[in-house]
N, C-alpha and C positions, 0 to 999 in steps of 0.2 A: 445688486440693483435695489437702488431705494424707492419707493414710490409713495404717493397719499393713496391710492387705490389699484387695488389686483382686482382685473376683471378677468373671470374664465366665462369664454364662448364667444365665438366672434360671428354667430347669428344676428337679425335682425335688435333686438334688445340689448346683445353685450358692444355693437355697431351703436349704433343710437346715443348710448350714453357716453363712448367714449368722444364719438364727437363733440356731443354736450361739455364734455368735462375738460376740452379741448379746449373750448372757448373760452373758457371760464378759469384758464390755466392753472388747473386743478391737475397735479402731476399721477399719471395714470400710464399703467401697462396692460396691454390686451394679451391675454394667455392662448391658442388653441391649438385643437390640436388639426394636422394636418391629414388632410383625406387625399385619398390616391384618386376618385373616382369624381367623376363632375357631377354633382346635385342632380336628380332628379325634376325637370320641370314641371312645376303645377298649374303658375299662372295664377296664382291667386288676386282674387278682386278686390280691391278697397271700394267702399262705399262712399256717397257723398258725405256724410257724418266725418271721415275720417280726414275729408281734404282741408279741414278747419283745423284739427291737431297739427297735418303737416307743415301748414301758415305756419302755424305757434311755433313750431320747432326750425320754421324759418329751411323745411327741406322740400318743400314741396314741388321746385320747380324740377329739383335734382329726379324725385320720381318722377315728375310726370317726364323729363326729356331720355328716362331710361324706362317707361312702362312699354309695352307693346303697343296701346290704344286708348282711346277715352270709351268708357261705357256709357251707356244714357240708360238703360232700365235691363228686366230680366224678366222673363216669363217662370210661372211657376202653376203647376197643378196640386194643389198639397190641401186634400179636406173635400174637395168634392172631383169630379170629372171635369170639371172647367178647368180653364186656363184663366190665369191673372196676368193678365201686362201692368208690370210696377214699370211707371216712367220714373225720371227723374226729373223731368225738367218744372217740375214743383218744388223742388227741395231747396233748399236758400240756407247759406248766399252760394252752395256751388248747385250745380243741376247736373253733376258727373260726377262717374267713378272714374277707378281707373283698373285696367288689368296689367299690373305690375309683373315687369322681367326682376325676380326675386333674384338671381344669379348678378345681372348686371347689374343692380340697383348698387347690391351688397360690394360689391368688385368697386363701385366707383366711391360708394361709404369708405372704405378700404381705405383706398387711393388718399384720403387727408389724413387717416391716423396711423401710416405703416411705417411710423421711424419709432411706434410705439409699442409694435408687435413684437408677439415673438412666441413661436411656435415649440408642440411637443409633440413626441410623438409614441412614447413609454408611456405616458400617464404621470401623473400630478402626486405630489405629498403636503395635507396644510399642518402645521404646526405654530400653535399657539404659544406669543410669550407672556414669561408675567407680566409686565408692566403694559399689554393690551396689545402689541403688534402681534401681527399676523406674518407668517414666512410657509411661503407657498416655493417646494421644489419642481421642478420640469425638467421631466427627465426624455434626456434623447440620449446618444451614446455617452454624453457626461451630463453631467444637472447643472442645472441653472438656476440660483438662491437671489431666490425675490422678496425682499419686506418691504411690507403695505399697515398703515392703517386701518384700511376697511376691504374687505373681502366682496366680491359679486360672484353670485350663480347665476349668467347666463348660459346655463347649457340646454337650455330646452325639454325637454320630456324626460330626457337624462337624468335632471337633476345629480348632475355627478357630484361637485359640492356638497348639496345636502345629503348624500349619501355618507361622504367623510364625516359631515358632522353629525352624524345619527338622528336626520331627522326624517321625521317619517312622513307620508302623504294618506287624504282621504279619495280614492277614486269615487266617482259616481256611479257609472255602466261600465261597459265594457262595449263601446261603440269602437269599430274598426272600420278603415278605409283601405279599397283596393282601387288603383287608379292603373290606367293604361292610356298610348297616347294612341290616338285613330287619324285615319284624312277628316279632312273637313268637309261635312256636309252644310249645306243649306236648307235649312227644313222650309218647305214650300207654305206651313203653317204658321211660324215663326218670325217675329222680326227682330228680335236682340238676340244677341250669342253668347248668352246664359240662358240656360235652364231648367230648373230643379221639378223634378218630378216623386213621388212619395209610393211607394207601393206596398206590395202584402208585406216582405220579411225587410223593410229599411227605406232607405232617398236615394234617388241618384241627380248627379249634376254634370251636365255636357258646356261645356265653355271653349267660347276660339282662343288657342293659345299661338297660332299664327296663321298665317295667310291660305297655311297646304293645313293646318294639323289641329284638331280638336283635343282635348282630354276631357276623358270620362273618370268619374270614379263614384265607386260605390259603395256606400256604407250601411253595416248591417251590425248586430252581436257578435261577439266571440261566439264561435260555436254554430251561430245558425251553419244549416246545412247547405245554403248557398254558397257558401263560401271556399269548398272544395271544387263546384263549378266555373269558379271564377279567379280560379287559377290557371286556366285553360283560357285564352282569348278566344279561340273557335265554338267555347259553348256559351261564351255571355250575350248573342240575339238571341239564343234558344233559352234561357234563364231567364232573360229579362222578357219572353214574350207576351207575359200580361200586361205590360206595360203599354200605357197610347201612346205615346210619342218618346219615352228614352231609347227604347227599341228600334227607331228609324235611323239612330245616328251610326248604328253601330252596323259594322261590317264580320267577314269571317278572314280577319289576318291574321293569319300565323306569325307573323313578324311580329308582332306589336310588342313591345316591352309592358310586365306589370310590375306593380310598387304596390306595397301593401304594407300599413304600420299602424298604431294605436289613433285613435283620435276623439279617446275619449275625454269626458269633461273630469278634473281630477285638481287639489290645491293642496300643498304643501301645511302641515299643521302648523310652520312658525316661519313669515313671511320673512322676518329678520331677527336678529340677536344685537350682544352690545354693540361687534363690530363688523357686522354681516349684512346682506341684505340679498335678496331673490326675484329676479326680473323676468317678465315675461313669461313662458312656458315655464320657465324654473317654479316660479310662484304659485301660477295658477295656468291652468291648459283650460281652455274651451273648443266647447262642438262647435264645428267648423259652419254650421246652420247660421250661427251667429256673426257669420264674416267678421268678427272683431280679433280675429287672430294676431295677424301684426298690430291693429289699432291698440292695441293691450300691450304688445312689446313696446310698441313707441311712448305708448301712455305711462305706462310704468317707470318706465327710464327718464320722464321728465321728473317725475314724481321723487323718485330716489334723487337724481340731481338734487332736487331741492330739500331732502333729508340730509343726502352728504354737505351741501353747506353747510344747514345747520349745524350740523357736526362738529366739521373744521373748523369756519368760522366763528362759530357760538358757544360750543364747547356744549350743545340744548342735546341735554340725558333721555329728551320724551321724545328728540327728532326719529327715530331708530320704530320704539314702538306705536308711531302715531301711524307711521307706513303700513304698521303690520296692521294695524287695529284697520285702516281707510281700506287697506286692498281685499283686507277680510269681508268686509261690508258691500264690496264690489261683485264679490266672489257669491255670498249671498243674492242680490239682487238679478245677477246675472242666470246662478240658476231657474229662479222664480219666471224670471224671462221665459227660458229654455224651455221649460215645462209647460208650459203656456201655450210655447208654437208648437210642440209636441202634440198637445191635448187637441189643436186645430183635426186633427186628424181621426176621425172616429169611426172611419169605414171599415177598419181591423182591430177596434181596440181591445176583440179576445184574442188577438194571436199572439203570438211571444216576443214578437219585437216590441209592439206596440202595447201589450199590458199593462206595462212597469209605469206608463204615463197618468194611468186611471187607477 
């Protein structure tokens, strides 16, 4: 199989651009590999900021007729004992989020580029030729010999790609996230259904992920000692009971499923090469505080879009490291951010979660 571009990861980023590159009849194969288990729901929010990129990319209506709901604001306790009501309906030109079905959204993404998939389930081999192509193996009980001009990392945290090609990444923290799904409560305090609250050892966040079912999850260090409590669903009221208000949502189910994985902020030391490039989490990961998580997979993949013309059609030697050089510069900016909303918070700032901010 011949292609102008091998995408590995069929996440929201390595989704995105294949669409993109769809349009643009830029001949493209999406590489992944196949999971036995059904995703994990999180529910994740997009902000109004993000519903202007979805215009751009001309997918917007596609999310909103597969998100769960529209959002109008969030409450938040983060820096004093008060509660903040963020509306939205100041925000211009959209006055909503949305709390996107990430399963369905991806599933219906799918659905226009799957005569261009193709699945593994052994794991992958890239081998570089002289004259610049790229041939990336996929191995199931026989392999499948793919050559591409340009290669993509979207595998997410993974970064499987840039593993094969020895490149290395700079973590920030070592911020981790344990989420569990609960019933849905109505807090009688409350009126939007997000909530971020900040406490001694990290943040927690309660959001409706359907009509019966909340998710919680909570994010602390590697290491703190909460986080052996909170592998137990029956002891997180009793863990979280300094807490004013994350504390009320939570119940004592033993049923409840946990999910627990990295979520820390981390970027890749070389966002592309002569015929490579790294999208989304592959690239660069942010704390989740930032809600810019998929805004960054989508943003990114426009971005490269318009590097890979250059490419093909111009033959432009700078289109490759102008990428690297703009997402570095994002990546910067973006922590100065972080630390910022961090530093908001100074009622703990000798304990060990909190220190590393001051």
């Amino acid at each position: 199989m011949k292609k102008e571009v091998i995408i590995i990861g069929n996440g929201i980023a390595g989704v995105t651009l294949a669409v993109l590159l769809q349009r643009k009849n830029i001949p493209f194969v999406l590489l992944y590999r196949e999971e036995e288990k059904l995703p994990f729901a999180l529910g994740e929010t997009l902000p109004p900021s993000a519903m202007s990129l979805l215009n751009e990319l001309e997918l917007l209506s596609l999310f909103e007729e597969n998100a769960y709901r529209k959002t109008y604001g969030y409450h938040s306790m983060w820096g004093s004992s008060r509660v903040t009501d963020m509306n939205f309906y100041h925000q211009n030109p959209y006055k909503n989020g949305l709390k996107i079905n990430k399963h369905q959204t991806l599933e219906k993404l799918r659905e226009t580029i799957k005569d261009n998939m193709v699945s593994y389930r052994k794991g992958f081999e890239i081998i570089h030729e002289e004259h610049g192509n790229t041939v990336v193996l996929a191995k199931n009980e026989g392999v499948k010999i793919i050559q591409g001009k340009i290669l993509i990392d979207a595998t997410g945290r993974n970064r499987a790609v840039l593993q094969k090609l020895k490149i290395e990444s700079v973590i920030h923290d070592e911020l981790v996230a344990v989420s569990c799904h609960i019933p849905k409560i109505k807090h009688p305090k409350l009126t939007h259904e997000v909530y971020v609250e900040s406490f001694k050892d990290g943040w927690g966040i309660v959001s409706a992920l359907s009509e019966t079912e909340n998710i919680c999850t909570i994010f602390t260090n590697k290491g703190n000692e909460i986080l052996a409590k909170l592998k137990d669903i029956s002891q997180w009221k009793s863990t979280l009971a300094e807490t004013v208000y994350l504390k009320d949502f939570l119940t004592e189910n033993t049923e409840a499923k946990i999910k627990g994985g990295n979520a820390n902020s981390s970027v890749a030391n070389q966002l592309a090469g002569t015929n490579w490039l790294a999208l989304g989490d592959a690239a660069m990961s942010f704390d989740p505080l930032s809600s810019h998580g998929i805004t960054n997979a989508m943003y990114t993949s426009a971005k490269a879009l318009e590097a890979i013309e250059k490419k093909l059609n111009f033959a432009d030697v700078e289109a490759f490291p102008e990428y690297d050089s703009t997402m570095k510069i994002i990546f910067q900016q973006y922590l100065q951010s972080k630390n910022r909303l961090y530093q908001q918070e100074i009622r703990w700032k000798d304990v060990e979660f909190w220190e590393r901010f001051f």
